[in-house]
MARVOVO-459972 format. One record per residue (C-alpha): residue in one letter; z, y, x. Coordinates in steps of 0.02 Angstrom, whole numbers, plus 50000, padded with zeros to 5 digits. Example, Ala and Ser with C-alpha at 12.3 -4.5 7.8 and 13.67 -1.06 7.14 Angstrom:
BEGIN
[A, [50390, 49775, 50615]]
[S, [50357, 49947, 50684]]
This chain:
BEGIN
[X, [50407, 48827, 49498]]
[X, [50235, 48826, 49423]]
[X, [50088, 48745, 49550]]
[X, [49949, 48865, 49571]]
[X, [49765, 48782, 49549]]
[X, [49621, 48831, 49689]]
[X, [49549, 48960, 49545]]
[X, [49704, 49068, 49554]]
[X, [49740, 49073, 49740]]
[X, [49551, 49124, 49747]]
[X, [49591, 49291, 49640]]
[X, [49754, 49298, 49745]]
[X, [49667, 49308, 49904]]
[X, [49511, 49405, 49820]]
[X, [49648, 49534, 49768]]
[X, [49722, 49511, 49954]]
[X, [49573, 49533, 50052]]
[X, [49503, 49699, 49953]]
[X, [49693, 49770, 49999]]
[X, [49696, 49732, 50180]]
[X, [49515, 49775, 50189]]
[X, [49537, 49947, 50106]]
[X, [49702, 49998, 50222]]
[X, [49595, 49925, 50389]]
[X, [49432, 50038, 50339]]
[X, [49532, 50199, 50268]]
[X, [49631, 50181, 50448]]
[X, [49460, 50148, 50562]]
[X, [49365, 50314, 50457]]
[X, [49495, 50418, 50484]]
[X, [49505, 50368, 50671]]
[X, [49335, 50384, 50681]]
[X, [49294, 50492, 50556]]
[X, [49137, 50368, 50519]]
[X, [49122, 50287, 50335]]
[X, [49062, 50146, 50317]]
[X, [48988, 50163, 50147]]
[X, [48861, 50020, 50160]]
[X, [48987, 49884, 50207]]
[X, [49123, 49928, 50059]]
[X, [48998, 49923, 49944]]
[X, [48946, 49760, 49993]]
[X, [49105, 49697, 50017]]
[X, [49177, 49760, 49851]]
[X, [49014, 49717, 49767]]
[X, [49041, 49528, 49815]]
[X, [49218, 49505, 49793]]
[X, [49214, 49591, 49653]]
[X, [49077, 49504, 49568]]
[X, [49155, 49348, 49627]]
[X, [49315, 49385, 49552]]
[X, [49258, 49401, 49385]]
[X, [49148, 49245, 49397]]
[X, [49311, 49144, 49455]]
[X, [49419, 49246, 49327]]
[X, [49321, 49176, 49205]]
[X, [49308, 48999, 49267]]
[X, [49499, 49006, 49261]]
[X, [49497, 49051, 49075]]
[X, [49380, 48929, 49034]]
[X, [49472, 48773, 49139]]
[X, [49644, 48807, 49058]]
[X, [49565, 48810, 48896]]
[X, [49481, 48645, 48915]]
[X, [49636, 48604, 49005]]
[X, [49732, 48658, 48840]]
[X, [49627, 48566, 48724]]
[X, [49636, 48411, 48803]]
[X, [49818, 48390, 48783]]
[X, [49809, 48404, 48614]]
């Protein structure tokens, strides 16, 4: 079984949270029938900016990881 490093559980839970966080806010609007537009912007803008910061972190690492063992 292959060991995840903390990069990739970071997208893993990035991916997570922006799942869990779309079902809780789709289920509170349509109680409520308020959207809160503000809030999933900011909360896709950061997770989503942080995912491709890590995503690319992760590509980097493995390729310095890569070229080390050779």
């Amino acid at each position: 079984m292959k060991k995840l490093n903390g990069l990739d559980k970071y997208v893993i839970f990035s991916i997570s949270f922006l799942v869990i966080y779309t079902i809780a806010e789709f289920i509170t609007s349509t109680i409520t029938g308020i959207e809160k537009s503000t809030l999933t912007v900011s909360v896709f803008g950061f997770f989503g900016s942080a995912e491709l910061i890590t995503a690319g972190l992760i590509k980097i690492f493995k390729i310095t990881k890569e070229g080390n063992n050779e």
